[in-house]
C-alpha positions as CSV (number, residue, x, y, z in Angstrom):
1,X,1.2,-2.5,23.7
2,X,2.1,1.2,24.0
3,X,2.7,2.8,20.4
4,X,5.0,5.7,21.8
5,X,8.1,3.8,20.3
6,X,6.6,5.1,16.4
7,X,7.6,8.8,17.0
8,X,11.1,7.8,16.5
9,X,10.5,6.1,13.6
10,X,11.8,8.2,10.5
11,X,11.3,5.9,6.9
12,X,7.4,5.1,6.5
13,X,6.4,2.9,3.6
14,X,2.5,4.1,3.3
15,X,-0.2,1.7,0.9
16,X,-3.2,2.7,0.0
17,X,-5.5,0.4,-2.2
18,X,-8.2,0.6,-4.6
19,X,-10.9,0.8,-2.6
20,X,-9.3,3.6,-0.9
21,X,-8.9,5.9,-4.1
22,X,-12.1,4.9,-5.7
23,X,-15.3,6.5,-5.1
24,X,-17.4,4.0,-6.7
25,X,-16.0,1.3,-9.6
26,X,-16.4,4.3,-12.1
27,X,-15.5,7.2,-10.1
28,X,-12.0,8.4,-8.8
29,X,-12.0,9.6,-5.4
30,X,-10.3,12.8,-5.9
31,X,-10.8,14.5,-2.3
32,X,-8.7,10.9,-1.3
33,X,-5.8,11.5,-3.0
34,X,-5.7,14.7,-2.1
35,X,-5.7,14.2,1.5
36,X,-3.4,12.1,1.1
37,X,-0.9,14.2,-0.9
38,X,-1.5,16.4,1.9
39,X,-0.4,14.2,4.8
40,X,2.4,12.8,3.0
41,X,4.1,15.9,2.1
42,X,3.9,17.1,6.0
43,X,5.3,14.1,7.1
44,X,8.3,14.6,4.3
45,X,8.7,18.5,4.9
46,X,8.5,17.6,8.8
47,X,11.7,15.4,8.4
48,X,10.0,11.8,8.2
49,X,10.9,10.1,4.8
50,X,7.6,8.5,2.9
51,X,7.4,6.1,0.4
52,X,4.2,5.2,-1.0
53,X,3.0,2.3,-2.8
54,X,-0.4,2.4,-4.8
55,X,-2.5,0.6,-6.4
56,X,-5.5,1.5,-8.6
57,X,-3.9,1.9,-12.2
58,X,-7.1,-0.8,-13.2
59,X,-9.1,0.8,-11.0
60,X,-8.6,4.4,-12.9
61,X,-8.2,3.1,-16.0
62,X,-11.8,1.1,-16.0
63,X,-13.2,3.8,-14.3
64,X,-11.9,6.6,-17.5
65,X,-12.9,4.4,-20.0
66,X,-16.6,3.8,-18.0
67,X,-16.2,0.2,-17.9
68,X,-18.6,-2.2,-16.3
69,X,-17.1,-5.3,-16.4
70,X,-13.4,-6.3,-15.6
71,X,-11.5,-7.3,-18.5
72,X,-11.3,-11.0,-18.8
73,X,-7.8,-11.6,-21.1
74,X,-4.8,-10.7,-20.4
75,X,-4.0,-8.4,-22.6
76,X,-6.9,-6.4,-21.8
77,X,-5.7,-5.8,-18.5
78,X,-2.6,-5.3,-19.2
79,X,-3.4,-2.2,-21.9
80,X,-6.0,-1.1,-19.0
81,X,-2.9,-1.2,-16.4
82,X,-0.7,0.8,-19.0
83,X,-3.5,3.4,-19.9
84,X,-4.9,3.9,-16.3
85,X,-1.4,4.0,-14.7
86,X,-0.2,7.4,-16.7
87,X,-3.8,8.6,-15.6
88,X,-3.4,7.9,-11.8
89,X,0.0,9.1,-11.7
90,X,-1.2,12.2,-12.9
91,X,-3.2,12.9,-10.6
92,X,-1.0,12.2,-7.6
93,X,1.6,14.7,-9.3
94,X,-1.3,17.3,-9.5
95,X,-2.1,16.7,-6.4
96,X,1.0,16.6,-5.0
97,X,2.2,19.9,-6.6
98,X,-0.5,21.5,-4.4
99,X,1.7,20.9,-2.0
100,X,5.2,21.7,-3.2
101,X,6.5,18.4,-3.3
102,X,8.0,16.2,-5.7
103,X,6.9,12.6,-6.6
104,X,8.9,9.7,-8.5
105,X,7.5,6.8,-10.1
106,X,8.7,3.7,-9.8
107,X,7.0,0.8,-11.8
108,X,8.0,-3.3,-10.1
109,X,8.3,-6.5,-11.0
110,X,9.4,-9.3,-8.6
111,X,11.8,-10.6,-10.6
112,X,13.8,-7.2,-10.2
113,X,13.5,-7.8,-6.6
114,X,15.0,-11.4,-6.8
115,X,18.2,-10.3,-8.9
116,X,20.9,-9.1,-6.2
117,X,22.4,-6.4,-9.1
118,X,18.4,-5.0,-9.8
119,X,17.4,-5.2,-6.2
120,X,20.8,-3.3,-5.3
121,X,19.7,-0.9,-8.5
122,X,16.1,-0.3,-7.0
123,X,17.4,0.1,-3.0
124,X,20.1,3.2,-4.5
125,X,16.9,4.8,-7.0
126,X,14.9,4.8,-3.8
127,X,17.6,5.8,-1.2
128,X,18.8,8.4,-4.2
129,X,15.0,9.9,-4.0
130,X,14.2,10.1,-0.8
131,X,18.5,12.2,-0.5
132,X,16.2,14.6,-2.8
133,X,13.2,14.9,-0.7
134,X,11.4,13.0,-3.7
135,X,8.5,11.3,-2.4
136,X,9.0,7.7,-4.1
137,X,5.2,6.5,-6.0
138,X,5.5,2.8,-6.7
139,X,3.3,0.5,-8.3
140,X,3.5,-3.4,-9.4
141,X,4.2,-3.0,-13.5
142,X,1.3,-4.7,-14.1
143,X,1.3,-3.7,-18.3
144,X,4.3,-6.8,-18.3
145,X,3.7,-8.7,-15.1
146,X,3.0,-12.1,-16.3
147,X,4.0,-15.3,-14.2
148,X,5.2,-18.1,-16.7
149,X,6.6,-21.1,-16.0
150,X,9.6,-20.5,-13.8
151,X,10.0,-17.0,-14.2
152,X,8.2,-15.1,-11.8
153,X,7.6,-11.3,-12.1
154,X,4.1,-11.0,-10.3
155,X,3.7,-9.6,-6.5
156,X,0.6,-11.1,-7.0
157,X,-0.8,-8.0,-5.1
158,X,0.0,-4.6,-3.6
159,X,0.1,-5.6,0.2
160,X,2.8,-8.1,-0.9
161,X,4.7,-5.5,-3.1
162,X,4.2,-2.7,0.0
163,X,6.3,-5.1,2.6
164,X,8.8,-6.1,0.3
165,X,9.1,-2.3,-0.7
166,X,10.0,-1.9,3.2
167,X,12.3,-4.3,3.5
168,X,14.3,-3.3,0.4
169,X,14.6,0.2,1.8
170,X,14.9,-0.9,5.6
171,X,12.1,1.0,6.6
172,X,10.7,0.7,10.8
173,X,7.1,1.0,9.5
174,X,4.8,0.2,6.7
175,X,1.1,1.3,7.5
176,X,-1.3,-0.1,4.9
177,X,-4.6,1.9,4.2
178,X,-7.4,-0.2,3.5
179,X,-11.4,-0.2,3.9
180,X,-11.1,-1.8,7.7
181,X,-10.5,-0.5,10.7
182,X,-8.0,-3.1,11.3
183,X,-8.1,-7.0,11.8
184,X,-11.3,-8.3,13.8
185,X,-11.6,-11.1,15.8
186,X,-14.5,-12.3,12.9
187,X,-16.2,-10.5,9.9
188,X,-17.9,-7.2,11.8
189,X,-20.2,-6.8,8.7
190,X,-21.2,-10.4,9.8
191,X,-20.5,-10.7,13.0
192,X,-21.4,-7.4,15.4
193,X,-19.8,-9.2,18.8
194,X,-16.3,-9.4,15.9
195,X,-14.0,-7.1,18.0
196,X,-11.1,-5.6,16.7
197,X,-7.0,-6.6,18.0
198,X,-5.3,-3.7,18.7
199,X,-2.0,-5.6,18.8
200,X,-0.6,-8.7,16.8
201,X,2.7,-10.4,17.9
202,X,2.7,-13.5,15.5
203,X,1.0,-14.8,12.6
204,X,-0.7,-17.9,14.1
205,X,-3.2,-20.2,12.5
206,X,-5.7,-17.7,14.6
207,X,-5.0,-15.2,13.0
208,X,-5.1,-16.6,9.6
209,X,-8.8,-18.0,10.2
210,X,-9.9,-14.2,11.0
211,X,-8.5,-12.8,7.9
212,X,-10.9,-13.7,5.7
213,X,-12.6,-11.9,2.9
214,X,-11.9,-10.5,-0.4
215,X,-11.6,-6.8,-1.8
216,X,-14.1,-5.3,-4.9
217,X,-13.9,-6.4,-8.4
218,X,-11.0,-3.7,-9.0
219,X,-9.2,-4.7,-6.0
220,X,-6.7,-8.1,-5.6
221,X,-6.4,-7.9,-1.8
222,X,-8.3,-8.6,1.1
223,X,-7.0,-8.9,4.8
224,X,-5.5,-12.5,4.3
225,X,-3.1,-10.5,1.8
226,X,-2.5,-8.0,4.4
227,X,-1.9,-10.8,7.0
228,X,1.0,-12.2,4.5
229,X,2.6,-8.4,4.5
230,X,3.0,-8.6,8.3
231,X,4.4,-11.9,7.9
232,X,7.2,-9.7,6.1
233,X,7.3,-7.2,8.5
234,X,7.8,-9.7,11.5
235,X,10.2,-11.7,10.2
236,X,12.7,-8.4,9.3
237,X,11.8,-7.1,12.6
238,X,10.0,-4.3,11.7
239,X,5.9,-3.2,12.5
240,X,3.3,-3.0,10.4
241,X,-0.4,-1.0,10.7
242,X,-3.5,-1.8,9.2
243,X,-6.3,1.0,9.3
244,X,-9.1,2.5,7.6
245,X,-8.6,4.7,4.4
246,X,-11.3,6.7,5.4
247,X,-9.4,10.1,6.5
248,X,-5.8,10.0,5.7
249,X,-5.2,12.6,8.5
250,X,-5.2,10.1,10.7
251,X,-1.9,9.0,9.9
252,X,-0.6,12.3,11.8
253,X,-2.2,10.5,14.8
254,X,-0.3,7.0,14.0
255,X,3.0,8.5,14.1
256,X,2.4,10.4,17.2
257,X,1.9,6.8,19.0
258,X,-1.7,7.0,19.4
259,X,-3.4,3.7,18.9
260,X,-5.0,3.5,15.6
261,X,-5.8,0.2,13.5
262,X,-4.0,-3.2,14.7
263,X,-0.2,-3.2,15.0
264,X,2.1,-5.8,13.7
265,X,4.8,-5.8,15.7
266,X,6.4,-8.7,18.0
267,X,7.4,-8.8,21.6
C-alpha cells in the first residue's frame, strides 16, 4: 500500500516506550528525548498537531534511585511511578523548551476514559491544548492505578493507553516508537529468514502468532500489546505505525508517506 494518503493527516498521537528513553536500566537516554522534543515541535510549529504518550516514569525513577531490581509490592511501584514521573516530565519540559514549545501533562486512568462526563472532560483538556499549540504529554497514573474487583482504572500498558488516547481525540494516526523495526513475519533475533510486513489490513490469528515477545524488566509491552493498539486503530478506522525508536527524525520521513515500519491500516 502507498503511504502518500499520511501527508494530509493533521492530529498525530506519537508513543514512545521505555526502551526507547532508556539507555541502559540505570541510565536515561537524554540525546532520545531530545531528538524527540525536536521532531515534535517541527511537526507542531509546521501546522501538524502532536500528542505524545510516554512511558518510562518506573523506568527514570529506578534508574535515579540506581536500582537493580524492580520493585516487587505495590506500593513500591507506585512511590517509584510518583517519584520518577516528576523526574521524566522534567526533562521533556527541559528539553522541550530548547525548542520553544510548550508541553502539558496529562496523568490517566481508564476509569476516566469509561465515564461519558470524564472522557468528555479529557477530549476538551486535550482539544483546549492542542487550540494553544500545547503539545499534550500523557502518561497512565500509575502512583493510583490499581485494578480491584470491578473497578478498573489500569491500561494495563502504554500501547493500550496510546490508541485509546487517539480515539478520544479523533486522531488519523498514532505511530508507536518501539525497539523494532516493525512486525516480522517471526522473531528476526531468532529467526534471520523473519521478514518484515510493510502493511497490515486485519488483526488475524496470523498475525497474533507473530507478535510474540516481551519488552525489558522496566518495560510492560511487547509487540502482542502493540498488535492490540492496532486492533483500536482498525476498528475506529484510523492507521497505525510501528517503527524503531532508534532516530526519531525519522518520523519527518513517515509523514511525508515514505514507507517506514508496518502500517496498520485496512483496505
Amino acid at each position: 500500500m502507498e503511504r502518500d494518503f499520511i501527508k494530509d493527516y493533521q492530529r498525530i498521537v506519537i508513543k514512545i516506550g521505555t526502551n526507547s528513553i532508556m539507555q541502559s536500566q540505570k541510565k536515561v537516554n537524554y540525546q532520545k528525548i531530545d531528538r524527540l522534543a525536536y521532531v515534535c515541535s517541527s511537526l507542531q510549529q509546521a501546522g501538524k498537531e502532536v500528542i505524545l504518550v510516554t512511558s518510562g516514569a518506573i523506568g527514570v525513577g529506578a534508574s535515579t534511585l540506581n536500582y537493580d531490581v524492580y520493585p516487587s509490592t505495590i506500593a513500591e511501584q507506585q512511590a517509584l511511578a510518583a517519584f520518577g514521573q516528576s523526574i521524566l516530565m522534567g526533562h521533556y519540559s527541559r528539553f522541550f523548551q530548547n525548542y520553544n514549545q510548550h508541553v502539558g501533562q496529562i496523568l490517566l486512568t481508564r476509569d476516566v476514559i469509561d465515564f461519558p462526563e470524564s472522557l468528555h472532560n479529557v477530549r476538551t483538556a486535550l482539544d483546549t491544548l492542542l487550540a494553544k499549540n500545547i503539545i499534550p504529554i500523557i502518561n497512565e497514573n500509575d502512583a493510583i492505578a490499581v485494578d480491584e474487583l470491578d473497578h478498573q482504572t489500569k491500561f494495563g500498558d502504554n500501547d493500550t493507553l496510546s490508541a485509546i488516547v487517539a480515539r478520544v481525540v479523533d486522531a488519523e494516526l498514532l505511530i508507536i516508537l518501539s525497539d523494532v523495526e516493525g512486525l516480522f513475519t517471526d522473531n528476526p533475533m531468532r529467526n534471520p529468514e523473519a521478514v518484515m510486513l510493510d502493511h497490515v489490513p486485519a488483526i488475524t490469528e496470523e498475525v497474533e502468532i507473530m507478535a510474540s515477545g516481551k519488552g525489558s524488566e522496566f518495560s510492560k509491552g511487547g509487540m502482542l500489546t502493540k498488535i492490540r493498539a492496532a486492533e483500536h486503530m482498525l476498528a475506529a478506522g484510523k492507521a497505525m505505525i510501528v517503527t524503531s525508536s532508534d532516530e526519531p527524525a525519522k518520523l519527518f520521513n513517515i509523514l511525508a508517506g515514505e514507507k517506514i515500519g508496518t502500517l496498520f491500516k485496512a483496505e
